[in-house]
N, C-alpha and C positions, 0 to 999 in steps of 0.2 A: 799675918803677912810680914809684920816687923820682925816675928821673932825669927820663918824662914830666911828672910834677907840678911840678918844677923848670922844665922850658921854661914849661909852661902860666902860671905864675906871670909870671915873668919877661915872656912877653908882655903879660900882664894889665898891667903898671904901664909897658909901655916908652911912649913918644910914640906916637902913632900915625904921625907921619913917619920914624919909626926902621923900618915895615915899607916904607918906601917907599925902592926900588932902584935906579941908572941909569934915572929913570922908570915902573918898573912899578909899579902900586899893587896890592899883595898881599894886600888888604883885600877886594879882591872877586876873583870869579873872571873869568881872562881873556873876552875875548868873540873865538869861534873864525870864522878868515875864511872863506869858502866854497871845499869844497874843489875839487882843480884839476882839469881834465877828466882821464875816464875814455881813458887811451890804451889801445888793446887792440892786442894784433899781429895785423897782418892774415894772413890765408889767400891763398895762389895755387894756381889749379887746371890740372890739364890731364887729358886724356883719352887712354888709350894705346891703342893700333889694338884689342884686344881688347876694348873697354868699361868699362874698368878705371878710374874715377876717379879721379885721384889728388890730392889735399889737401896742402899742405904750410904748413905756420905755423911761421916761423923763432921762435928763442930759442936762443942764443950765449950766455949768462951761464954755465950750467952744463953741462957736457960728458955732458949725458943725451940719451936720447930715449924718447917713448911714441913707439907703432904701434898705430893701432885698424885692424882690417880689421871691415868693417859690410857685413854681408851680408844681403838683405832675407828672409830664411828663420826669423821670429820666429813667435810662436805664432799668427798669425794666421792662418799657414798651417798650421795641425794639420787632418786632417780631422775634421769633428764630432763622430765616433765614438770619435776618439782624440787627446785630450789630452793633452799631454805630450809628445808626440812633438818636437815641432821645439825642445824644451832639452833633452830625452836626448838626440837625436841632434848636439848643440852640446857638448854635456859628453865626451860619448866623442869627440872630434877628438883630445884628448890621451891619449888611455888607447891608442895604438899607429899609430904614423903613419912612412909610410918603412919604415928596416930596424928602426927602436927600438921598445920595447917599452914601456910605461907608465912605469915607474918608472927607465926610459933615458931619456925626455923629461924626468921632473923632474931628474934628476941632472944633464942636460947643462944645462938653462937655472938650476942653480943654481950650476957651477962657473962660468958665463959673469958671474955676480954679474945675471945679471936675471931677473924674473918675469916667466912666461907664464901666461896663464888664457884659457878660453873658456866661454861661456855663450850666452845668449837670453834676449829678455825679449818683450814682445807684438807686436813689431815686427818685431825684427831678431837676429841671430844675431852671433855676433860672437869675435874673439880678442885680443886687448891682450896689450900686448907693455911692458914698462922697461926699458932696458938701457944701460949706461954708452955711449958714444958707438964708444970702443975696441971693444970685442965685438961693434957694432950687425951688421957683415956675418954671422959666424957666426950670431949669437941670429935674424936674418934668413934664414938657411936653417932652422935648426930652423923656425921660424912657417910658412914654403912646406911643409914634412913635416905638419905640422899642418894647415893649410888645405887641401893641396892632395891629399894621398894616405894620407889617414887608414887603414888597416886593418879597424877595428871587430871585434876578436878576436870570437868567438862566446863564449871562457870570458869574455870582460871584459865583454860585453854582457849576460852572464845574472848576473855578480856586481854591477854596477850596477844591474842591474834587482831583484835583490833588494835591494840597499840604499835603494832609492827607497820598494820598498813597504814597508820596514821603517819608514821617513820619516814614510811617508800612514798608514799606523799609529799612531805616536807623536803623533799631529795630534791624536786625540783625549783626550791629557791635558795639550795644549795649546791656551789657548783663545781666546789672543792669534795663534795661527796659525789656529786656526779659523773668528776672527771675520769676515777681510778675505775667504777663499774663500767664509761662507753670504753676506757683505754684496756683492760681486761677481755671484754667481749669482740670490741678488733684484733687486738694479737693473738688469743686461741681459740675464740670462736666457739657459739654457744653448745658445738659437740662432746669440748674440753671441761674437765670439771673446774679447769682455772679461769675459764671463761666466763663463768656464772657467777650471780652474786652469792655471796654467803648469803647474806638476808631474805635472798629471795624475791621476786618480782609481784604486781599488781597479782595476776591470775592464781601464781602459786601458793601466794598465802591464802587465798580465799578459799582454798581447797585442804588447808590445813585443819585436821580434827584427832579427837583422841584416837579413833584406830587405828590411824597412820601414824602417829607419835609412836602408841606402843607397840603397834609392828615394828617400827625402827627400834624399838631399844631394845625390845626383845628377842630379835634379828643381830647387834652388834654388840649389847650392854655383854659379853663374858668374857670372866678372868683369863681365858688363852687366847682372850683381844686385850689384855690390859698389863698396862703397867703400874708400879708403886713406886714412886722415889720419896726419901726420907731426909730431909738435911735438917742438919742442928745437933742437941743434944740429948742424941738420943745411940745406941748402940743396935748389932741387927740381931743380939738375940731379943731387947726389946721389941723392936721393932718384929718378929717374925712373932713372938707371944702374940701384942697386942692386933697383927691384921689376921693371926691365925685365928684368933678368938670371934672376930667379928665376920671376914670376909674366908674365912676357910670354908662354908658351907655355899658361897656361892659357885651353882654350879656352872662348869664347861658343857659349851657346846657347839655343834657344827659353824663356822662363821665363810659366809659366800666370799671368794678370792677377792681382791682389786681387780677392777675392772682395769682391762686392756685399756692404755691409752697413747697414743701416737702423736710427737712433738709435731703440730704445724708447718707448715711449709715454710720457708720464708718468701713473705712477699715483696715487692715494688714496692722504695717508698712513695707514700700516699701523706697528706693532710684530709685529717678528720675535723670538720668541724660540726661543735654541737653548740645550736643558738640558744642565747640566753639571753633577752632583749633585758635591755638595760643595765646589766651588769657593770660594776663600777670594775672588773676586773679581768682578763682573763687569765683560765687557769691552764697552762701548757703540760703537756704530759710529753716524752718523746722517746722511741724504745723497740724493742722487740723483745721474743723469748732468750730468757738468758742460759742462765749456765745452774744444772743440778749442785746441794749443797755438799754433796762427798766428790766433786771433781777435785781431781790434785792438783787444780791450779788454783784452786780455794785463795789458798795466803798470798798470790801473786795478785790475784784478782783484786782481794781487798786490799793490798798496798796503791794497786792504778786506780784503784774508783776513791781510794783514801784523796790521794793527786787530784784526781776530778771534783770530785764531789761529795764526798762525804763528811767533808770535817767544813766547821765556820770558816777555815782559811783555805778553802781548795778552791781550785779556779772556777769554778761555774760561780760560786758563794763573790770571791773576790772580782768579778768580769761584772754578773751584773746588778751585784748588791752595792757595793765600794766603792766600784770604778763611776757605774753610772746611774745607780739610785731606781733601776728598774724594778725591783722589789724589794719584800723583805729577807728574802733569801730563797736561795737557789742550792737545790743538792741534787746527786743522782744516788742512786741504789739497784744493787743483785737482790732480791728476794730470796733467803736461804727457805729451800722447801725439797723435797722428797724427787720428784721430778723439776727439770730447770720451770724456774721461775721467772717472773717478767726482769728485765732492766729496762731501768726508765732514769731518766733526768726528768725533773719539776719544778716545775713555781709557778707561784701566782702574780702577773705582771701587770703595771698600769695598762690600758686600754690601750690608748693612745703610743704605746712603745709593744703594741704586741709582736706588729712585722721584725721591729727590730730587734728585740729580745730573742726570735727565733732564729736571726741571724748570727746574734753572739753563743747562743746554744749549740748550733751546729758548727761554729769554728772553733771552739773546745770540744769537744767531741772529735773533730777533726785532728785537731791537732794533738791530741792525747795520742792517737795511731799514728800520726805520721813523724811527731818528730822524738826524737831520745831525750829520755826526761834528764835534766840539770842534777848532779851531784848531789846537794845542798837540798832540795826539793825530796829526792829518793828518800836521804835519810831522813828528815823532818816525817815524812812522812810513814817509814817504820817506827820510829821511835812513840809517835799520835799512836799509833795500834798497842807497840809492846808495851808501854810505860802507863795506858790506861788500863790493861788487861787486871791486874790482879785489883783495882776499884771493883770490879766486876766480881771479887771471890769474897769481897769484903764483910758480907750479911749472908744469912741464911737463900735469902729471897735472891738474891744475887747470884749466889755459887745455882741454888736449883732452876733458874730461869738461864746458866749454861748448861746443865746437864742435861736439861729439859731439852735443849737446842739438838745435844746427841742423841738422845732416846728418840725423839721425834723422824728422826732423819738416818735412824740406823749409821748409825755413824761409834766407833770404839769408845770407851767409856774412859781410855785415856790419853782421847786427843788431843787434851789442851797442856799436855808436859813437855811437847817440845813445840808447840806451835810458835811459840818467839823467835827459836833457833830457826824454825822455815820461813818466817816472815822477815829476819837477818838475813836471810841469804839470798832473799830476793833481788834480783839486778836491775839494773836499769834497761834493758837485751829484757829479761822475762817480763818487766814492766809493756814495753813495747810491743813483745809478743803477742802476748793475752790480750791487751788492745784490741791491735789487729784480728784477734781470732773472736771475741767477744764483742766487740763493737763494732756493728753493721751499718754506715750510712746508706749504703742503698737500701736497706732493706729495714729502716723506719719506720713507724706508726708514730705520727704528730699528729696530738690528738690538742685542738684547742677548744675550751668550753667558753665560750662569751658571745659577746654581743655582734651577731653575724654584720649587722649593717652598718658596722664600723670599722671592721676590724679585715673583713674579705678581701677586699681590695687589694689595701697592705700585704695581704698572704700571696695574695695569688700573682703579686709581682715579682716576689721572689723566685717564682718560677724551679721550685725545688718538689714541682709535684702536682698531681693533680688533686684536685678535693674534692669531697665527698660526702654530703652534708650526712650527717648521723642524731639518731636518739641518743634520751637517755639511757639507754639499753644497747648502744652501740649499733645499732639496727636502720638500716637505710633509710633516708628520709629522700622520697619521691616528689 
């Protein structure tokens, strides 16, 4: 402390040209040049006699590689009946594949020093692969035992399947898990496949067994449903040897279209509430169907929701974390997906400030559409998008969880070359715009999960709607 008040001093009395250095004047703060384009590394593709597409995006700095295999077998293909189904059957690829056994697959891809995982999400199905560049051929046949010739023990499939329902159980003293499944099933409704939970409900799992598992993968699991992306340091005629070698004999075969599916109506807004007695919180959800991830108002979209909510300093975050300590934070989000996706604003609010947290919600909201966003504000907030972009290209894992974003979503493989320049030319007029066109206050789903006999009253004074008590499952409560 002595020695800071000794600088401070010292400054206090020097000349003012004693701050000044080889020219730089330290008196103010520099003025920063614009930064330098966005280089991204580009993707080459080719297509192998089986259908098999394969991705490859060099990076040579570090002796890594990711491997995404992206198979279109996401939950959009569950049948209506049965939920859950195409991320169970994604999740058990590694519980026995080949001659190994579950816990011979994690042991081998851990002696190799890389991680395997697989999953699903509403789209696609999927295995990712890390592995130092030395190991990539072995860690590479492990992934072909996984993809290609899973087993699906019958003990494994009925101890995963209890684990699951043990999961969808525990959902209900979780109310941050329970908010996004009732807020999901209100805005598209259990016909939508975005409507349904990925995991699946009480009835669905129970009905989960091995010959529904391997009808589905045998139904979806083939190379002209599937993609290969490759990043790191590796080249694509490696890369076409080494998947040629392992996955060239998987065969193609007939795979049933995507089902037809019809964006919802917009409805009247409504308050959803789902009771949670006792809860020390509740969790707000507030929203409707948003906007698909190839609209061409993509980059305008994300400069206004950057404004609203999406960064630590946007106004929902600054309204009612800063200003008045009603959570720990507040953001909103577009869900980039294949068909539009939910937009929602969220947080989880003390109890007792829930009426009023939904009041400061709905006048940001409001006022993002109604009034012209501030100069200062605009840019702050292209600059939060363009100047974190290239963090994002920075690792292997990094560049392929962007290209992953294109593959997924049919989107060109070199959309992120000028994406700064269209997130620059965003106005304050197209800010406004997309607002207005993307943001519906009549036509809301507020969805709040907590504690009904505290919190109802408060709501229903606000007079911004009628409610409607709902499940966990978004499903009327009589």
């Amino acid at each position: 402390m002595l020695r800071l008040t000794a600088m401070a001093t010292a400054l206090a009395v020097w000349p003012s040209g004693h701050l000044l250095a080889q020219g730089v004047d330290r008196t103010h703060s520099p003025t920063l040049p614009p930064p330098p384009p966005l280089v991204v590394p580009p993707a080459h593709t080719e297509r192998l006699p089986n259908g098999l597409e394969l991705v490859v995006v060099e990076m040579h700095e570090v002796p890594v590689v990711d491997v995404n295999l992206v198979v279109g077998a996401g939950s959009v293909r569950d049948p209506e009946d049965l939920p859950g189904l195409a991320t169970f059957t994604a999740n058990m690829l590694d519980e026995g594949a080949g001659t190994r056994a579950a816990l011979e697959i994690a042991e081998q891809a851990a002696f190799l020093g890389a991680t395997l995982s697989t999953g699903a999400s509403y789209e696609n199905a999927g295995i990712s692969l890390h592995v130092p560049k030395r190991q990539l051929e072995p860690a590479l046949d492990l992934m072909a035992d996984v993809a290609l010739r899973p087993t699906f023990p019958d003990s494994d499939i009925a101890r995963q399947r209890s684990l699951r329902q043990t999961a969808i159980l525990r959902l209900r003293d979780q109310p941050t898990a329970m908010a996004p499944i009732a807020f999901n099933a209100i805005v598209y409704g259990t016909h939508h496949p975005y409507g349904r939970p990925l995991e699946g409900t009480d009835s669905s799992t129970a009905h989960l067994d091995r010959a529904r598992v391997a009808a589905f993968y045998g139904q979806y699991f083939r190379p002209n449903n599937a993609r290969m992306l490759f990043v790191g340091d590796i080249t694509m005629a490696e890369a076409r040897r080494l998947v040629t070698a392992r996955f060239g004999a998987w065969q193609r075969g007939t795979v049933p279209a995507l089902p037809r599916t019809e964006t919802p109506a917009p409805q009247p807004r409504t308050i959803y509430l789902v009771d949670k007695p006792g809860a020390a919180q509740s969790v707000i959800r507030i929203g409707h169907v948003g906007v698909a991830r190839n609209s061409p108002d993509w980059a305008a979209i994300q400069v206004m929701n950057t404004i609203l909510g999406d960064a630590f300093t946007s106004r929902l975050n600054q309204n009612l974390r800063e200003t008045r300590s009603y959570t720990y934070g507040a953001f909103s989000r577009y869900d980039a997906r294949r068909l539009p996706g939910p937009f929602r604003a969220y947080a989880s609010v003390v109890t007792s400030k829930t009426d009023s947290s939904l009041i400061q919600f709905l006048y940001e909201l409001r006022r993002m559409r109604d009034s012209v966003v501030p100069g200062e504000e605009l840019a702050k907030a292209r600059a939060y998008i363009t100047l974190g972009l290239p963090g994002e290209f920075e690792t292997t894992a990094g560049t392929a969880a962007r290209y992953m974003d294109l593959l997924v979503n049919g989107l060109p493989l070199t959309w992120f070359r000028d994406y700064t320049q269209r997130v620059n030319a965003v106005t304050a007029a197209d800010v406004q715009r997309v607002a207005r066109q993307y943001i519906r206050p009549d036509n809301f789903a507020i969805v709040v999960v907590g504690d009904r006999s505290q919190v109802e009253a408060g709501i229903r004074a606000l007079n911004e709607g009628p409610i409607s008590l709902r499940d966990l499952w978004g499903q009327e409560v009589h």
